[in-house]
N, C-alpha and C positions, 0 to 999 in steps of 0.2 A: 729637237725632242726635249732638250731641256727647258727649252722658255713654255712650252706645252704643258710641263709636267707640273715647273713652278706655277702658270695658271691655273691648272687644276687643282694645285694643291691652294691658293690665295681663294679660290671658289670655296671650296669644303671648308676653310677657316672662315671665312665670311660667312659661313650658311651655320656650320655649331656655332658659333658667336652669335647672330643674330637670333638663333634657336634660344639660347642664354639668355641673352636681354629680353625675349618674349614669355618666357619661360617665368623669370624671379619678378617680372611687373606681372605677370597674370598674378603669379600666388602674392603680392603685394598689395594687388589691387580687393584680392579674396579678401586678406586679412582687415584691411581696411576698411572693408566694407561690412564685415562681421561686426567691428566696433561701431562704426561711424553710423549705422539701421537702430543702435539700439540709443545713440545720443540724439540722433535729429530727426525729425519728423520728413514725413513723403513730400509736404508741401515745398518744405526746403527743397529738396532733393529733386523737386520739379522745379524749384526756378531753378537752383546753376545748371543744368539739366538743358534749360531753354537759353540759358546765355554761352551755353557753349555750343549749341548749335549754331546761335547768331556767328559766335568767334570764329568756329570751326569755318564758316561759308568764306564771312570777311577775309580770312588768311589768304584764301585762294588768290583774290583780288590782291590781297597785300603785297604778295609774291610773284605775282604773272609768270612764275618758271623760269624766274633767273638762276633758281638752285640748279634744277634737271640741265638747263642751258652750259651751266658751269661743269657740270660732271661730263657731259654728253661732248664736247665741245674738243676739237680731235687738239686744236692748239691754244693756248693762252698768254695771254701776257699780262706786265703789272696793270695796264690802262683796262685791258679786260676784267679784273679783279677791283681797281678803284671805283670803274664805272656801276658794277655789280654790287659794292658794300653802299654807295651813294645811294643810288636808286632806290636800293632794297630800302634804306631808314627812309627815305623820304616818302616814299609807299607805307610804310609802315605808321609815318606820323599821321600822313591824312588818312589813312582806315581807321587810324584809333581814334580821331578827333571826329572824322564822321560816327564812327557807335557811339562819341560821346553823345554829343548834340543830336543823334538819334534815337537814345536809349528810350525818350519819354513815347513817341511814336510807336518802338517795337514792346513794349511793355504794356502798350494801350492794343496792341496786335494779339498779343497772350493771355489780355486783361487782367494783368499784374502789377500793379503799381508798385512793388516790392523789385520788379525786375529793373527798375530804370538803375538805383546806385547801383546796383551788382553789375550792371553791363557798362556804368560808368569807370566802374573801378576798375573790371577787367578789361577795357580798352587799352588798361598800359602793357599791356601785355603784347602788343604788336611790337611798341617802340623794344622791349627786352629782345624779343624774339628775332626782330626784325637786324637790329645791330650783328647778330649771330650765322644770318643765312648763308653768307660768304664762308666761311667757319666749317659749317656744316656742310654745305656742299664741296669743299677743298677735301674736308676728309673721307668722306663718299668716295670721290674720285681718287684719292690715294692709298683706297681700299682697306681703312682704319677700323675695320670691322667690329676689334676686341675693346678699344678707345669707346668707339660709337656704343656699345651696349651697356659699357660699363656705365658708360655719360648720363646711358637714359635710366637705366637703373640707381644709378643712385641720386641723379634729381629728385625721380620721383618719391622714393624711400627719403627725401629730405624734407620734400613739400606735404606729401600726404601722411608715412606714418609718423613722423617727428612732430613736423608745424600742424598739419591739419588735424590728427586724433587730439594731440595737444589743446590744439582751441577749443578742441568740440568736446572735450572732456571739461572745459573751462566753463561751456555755456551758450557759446560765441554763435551756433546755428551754422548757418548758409555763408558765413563770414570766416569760418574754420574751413570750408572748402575754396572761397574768392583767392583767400591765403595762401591756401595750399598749391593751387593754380601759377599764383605768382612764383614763387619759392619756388617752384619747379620751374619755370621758366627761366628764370636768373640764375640758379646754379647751373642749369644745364649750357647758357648763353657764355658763362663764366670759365666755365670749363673749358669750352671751343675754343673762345678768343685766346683765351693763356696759350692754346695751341697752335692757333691759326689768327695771331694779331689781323687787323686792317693793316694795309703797307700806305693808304692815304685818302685821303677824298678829291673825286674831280667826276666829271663826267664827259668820256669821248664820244663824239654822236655815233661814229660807228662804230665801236665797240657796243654801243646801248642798241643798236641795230642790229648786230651779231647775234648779240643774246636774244633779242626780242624776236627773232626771226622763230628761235626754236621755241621759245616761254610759249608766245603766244597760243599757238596750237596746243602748247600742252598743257596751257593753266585753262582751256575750254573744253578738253578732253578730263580733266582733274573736275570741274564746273559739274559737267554734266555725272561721273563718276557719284559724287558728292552727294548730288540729288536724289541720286535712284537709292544710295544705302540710308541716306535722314529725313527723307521725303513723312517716313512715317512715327520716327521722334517730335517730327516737326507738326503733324496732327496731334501726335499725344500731347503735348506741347500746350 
């Protein structure tokens, strides 16, 4: 009864804490966007607009579900956990380096020629991200609820109201959000690792077979999700 009771109760603390973190980023995001409508123009706010749906897709790929694989995953070890930080960077550097050398393509897709540096620049955005996924997933699984919302709530309060109204109050346009973007992704990556260092790099083939067994299904279940909610960002687009 008792291990019941404390699940029940690590449930309720996860669900107001995650309530929390959804909660101070909406009204974050209000605020921000109260200021940020009256500094930059629509056109702006259509390309990062269209470079993050490009990003948003790319991640899926980047990640193949070694996070979900990580959390879901009844036992682990260190070779499961090396295999998983490896993989994840190395996925992460060839997604970033395909939207590089893709950018001029999917900008010519949008018919924006404005769009290729901004989806160039925001390509590094995998490699931050991508160093963190182990991180992320460890504290999922260790049910770090009040950690995890704090994490995302104050990246974003660092990248957008700090760095980004900042810029945008400077001048900077569409480059006060590319900014904003990053700066959220590296204090949040930052945060993780302090918590949940890497223990090393290597890659066990089955251990990468372990993960990939559940990623897979679920980074094509995550694909098709993905599609049906930005199918029509991606017209407006």
């Amino acid at each position: 009864m008792g291990t019941k009771a404390g699940l029940a109760g690590d449930i309720l603390s996860g669900l107001l804490w995650t309530a929390w973190g959804k909660g101070a980023k909406t009204l974050l995001q209000f605020i921000v966007l109260l200021i940020l409508a009256r500094l930059m123009t629509p056109v702006e706010f259509g390309v990062i607009g269209a470079a993050m749906i490009v990003i948003g897709l790319s991640e899926i790929f980047a990640k193949v579900g070694i996070g979900p694989a990580l959390v879901q995953r009844p036992d682990l070890n260190d070779d499961h956990l090396t295999t998983a930080f490896s993989i994840s960077v190395l996925l992460s550097i060839a997604t970033g380096a395909a939207i590089w050398f893709a950018a001029p393509l999917i900008a010519s897709f949008f018919d924006h020629s404005s769009l290729t540096p901004v989806l160039q620049v925001l390509s590094l955005i995998f490699l931050i991200r991508g160093v963190s996924v182990t991180a992320e997933s460890l504290a999922r699984r260790d049910l770090r609820f009040k950690f995890l919302a704090n994490c995302e709530t104050g990246s974003f309060a660092a990248g957008y109201l700090i760095v980004g109204v900042g810029l945008g109050l400077a001048g900077h346009g569409v480059w006060a959000l590319v900014a904003a973007n990053l700066v959220v992704a590296a204090v949040r990556s930052a945060a993780l690792m302090k918590i949940y260092p890497p223990i090393g790099v290597a890659i066990k083939w089955k251990e990468l077979k372990d993960l990939f067994y559940f990623g897979g299904g679920f980074s094509i279940a995550r694909l098709a999700n993905y599609a049906a909610l930005n199918a029509d960002y991606l017209v407006v687009g």
